[in-house]
C-alpha positions in Angstrom: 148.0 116.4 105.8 144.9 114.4 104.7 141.5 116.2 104.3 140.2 115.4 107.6 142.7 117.3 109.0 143.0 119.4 106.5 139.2 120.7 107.7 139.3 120.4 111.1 143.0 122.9 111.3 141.0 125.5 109.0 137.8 125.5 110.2 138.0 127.4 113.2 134.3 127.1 115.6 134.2 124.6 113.3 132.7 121.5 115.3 131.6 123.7 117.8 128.4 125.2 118.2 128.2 128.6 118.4 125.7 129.0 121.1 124.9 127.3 124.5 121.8 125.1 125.5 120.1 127.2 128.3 116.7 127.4 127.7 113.9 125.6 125.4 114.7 127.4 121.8 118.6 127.2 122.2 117.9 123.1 122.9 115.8 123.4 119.9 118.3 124.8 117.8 121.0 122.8 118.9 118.9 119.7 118.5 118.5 120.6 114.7 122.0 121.3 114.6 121.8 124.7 112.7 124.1 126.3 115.4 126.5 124.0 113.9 129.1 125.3 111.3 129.9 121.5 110.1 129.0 118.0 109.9 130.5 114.8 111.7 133.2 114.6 108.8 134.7 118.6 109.1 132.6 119.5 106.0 130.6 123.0 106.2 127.2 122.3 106.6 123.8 124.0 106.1 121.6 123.0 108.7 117.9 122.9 109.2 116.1 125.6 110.5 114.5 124.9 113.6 111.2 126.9 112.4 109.1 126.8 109.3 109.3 129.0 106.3 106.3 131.2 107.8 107.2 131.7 111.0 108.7 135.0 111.0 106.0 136.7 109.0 104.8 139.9 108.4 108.6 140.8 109.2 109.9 138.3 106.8 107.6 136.7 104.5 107.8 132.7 103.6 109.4 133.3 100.0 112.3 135.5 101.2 113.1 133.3 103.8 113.1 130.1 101.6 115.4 131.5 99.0 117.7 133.3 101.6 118.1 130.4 103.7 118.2 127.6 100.7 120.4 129.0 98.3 122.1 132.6 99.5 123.1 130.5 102.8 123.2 127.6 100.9 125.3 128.7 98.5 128.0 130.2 100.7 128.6 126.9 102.5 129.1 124.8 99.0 131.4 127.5 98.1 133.0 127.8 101.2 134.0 123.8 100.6 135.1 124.2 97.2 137.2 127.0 99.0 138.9 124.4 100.8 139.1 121.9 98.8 141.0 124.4 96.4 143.5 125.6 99.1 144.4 122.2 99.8 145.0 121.2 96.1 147.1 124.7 96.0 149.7 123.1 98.7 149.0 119.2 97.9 150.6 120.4 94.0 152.7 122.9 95.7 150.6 125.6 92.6 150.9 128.1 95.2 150.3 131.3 92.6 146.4 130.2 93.1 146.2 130.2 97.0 145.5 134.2 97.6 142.6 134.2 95.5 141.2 130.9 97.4 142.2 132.2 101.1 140.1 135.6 99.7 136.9 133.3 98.7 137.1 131.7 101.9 137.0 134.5 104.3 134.0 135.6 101.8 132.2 132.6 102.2 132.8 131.3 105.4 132.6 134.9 106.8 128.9 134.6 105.1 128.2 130.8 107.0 129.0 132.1 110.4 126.8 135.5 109.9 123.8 133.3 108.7 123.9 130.9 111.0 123.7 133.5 113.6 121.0 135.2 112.2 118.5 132.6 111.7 118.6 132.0 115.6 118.8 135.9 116.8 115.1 136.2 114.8 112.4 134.6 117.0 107.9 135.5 116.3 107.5 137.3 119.4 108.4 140.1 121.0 111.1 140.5 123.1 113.7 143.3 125.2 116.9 142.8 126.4 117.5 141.9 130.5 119.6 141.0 132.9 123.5 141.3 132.4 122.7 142.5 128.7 120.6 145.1 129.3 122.9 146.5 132.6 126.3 146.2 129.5 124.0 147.7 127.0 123.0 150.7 129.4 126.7 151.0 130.5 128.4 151.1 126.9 125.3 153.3 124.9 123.5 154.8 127.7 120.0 153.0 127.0 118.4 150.2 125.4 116.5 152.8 123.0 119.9 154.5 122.3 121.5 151.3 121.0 118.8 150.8 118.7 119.3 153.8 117.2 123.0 153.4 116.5 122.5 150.0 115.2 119.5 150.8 112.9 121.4 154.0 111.7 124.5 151.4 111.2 122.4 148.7 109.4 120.6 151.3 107.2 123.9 152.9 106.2 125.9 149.9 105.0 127.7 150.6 101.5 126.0 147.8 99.3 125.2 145.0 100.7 126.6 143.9 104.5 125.6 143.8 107.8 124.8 145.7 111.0 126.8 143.7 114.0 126.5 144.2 117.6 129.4 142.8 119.1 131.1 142.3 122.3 134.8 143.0 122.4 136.3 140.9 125.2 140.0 143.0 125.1 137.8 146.1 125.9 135.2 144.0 128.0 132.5 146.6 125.5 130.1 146.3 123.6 130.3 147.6 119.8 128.5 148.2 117.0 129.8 148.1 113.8 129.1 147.9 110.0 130.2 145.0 107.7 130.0 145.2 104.5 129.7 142.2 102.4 130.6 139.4 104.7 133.7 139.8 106.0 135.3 143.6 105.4 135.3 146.5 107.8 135.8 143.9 110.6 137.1 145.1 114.2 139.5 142.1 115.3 138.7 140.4 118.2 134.7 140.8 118.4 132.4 138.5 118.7 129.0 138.7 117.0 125.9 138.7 119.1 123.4 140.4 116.9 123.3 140.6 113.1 121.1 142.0 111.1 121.7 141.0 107.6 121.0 144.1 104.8 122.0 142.2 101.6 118.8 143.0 99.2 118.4 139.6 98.9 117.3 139.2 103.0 114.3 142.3 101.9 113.4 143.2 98.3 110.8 140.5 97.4 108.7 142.2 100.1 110.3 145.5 100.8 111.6 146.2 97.3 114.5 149.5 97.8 112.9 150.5 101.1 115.8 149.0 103.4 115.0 151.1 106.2 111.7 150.2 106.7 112.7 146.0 106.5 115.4 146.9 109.3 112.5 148.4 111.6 110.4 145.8 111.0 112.6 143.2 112.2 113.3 144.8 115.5 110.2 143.3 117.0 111.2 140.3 116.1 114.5 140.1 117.5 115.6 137.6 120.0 116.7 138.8 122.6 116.9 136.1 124.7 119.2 134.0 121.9 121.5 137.8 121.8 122.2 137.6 126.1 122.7 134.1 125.2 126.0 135.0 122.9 126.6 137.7 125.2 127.0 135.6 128.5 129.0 133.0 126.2 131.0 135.9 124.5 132.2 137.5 128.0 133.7 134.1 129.2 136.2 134.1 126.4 139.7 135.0 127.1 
């Protein structure tokens, strides 16, 4: 198995993009290529963002989201190739005492690509609410658009450490779920597919926020998009 391969076998949504091209900031996104997990040669990739540094301010301010994006994101996707790279020099030299501890980094790291990626695009500068077939799921799986926000603030808010707060659709239920994640890649529920994330490392917060999680987790509600979430939804409930 040569590397080329070796990259496209294990990178699962690797050369595909994770969301679909429906309306003018989806095109935008996929025309800078950050709904991309890879590059042309099967190689994780951090894209650009398809916004500038400042444009989701107050909620996130321009220095948080140049060192998040750059080098938390940044630095997961590196890793997440050296993860590879090892796993493959682990069977290659048939040294396979090494290959748990690799296979463990990856789902850490690439666990942390796929999250990131999604987040940059479900955060917009303008208010936005949920319609259409998302809002009708949402109202039939939590009752009300104000009831899910609850749940998934509470569930963001809550995280052990550092994680995530996921809203997810499960397409074996045909539901809706929300659920916590903590670092990147435990407490997952098999099967779902992320449509929302709302990242609560300190790293996404502190600079402006300091220890006051809660009140960065309100603050990005207004600045959620909505439109990118029914986008993931409507692609998520045509799988399987």
């Amino acid at each position: 198995m040569n590397r080329k391969e070796f990259m496209t076998t294990s990178a699962i949504l690797g050369g595909i993009s994770l969301l679909p091209t429906n309306n003018a900031f989806s095109q935008s996104i996929q025309q800078s290529g950050l709904d991309k997990l890879t590059d042309k040669e099967g190689n994780f990739a951090l894209q650009p963002l398809p916004y500038s540094e400042t444009f989701l301010e107050p909620s996130m301010d321009q220095e948080t989201l140049h060192l998040h994006y750059t080098f938390h994101h940044g630095d997961a996707v590196k890793a997440a190739n050296k993860d590879l790279q090892m796993i493959k020099e682990a069977i290659d030299k048939n040294t396979l005492d090494t290959v748990d501890y690799w296979t463990k980094k990856l789902s850490y790291h690439l666990s942390s690509h796929i999250l990131h990626t999604i987040f940059w695009t479900n955060l917009t500068n303008k208010k936005s609410d949920p319609s259409g077939a998302l809002l009708k799921q949402i109202e039939k799986d939590f009752g009300s658009y104000d009831k899910l926000k609850v749940l998934i603030a509470k569930t963001s808010k809550g995280v052990d450490g550092n994680g995530w707060g996921i809203l997810g659709y499960q397409p074996y239920t045909q539901k809706l779920t929300v659920l916590q994640c903590e670092n990147h890649e435990k407490l997952t529920q098999w099967g779902v597919i992320p449509v929302l994330v709302i990242d609560v490392w300190e790293h996404s917060y502190y600079l402006k926020y300091r220890n006051r999680r809660a009140e960065f987790v309100d603050n990005l509600f207004p600045v959620i998009n909505w439109d990118n979430v029914a986008e993931r939804f409507s692609a998520a409930t045509k799988i399987g």
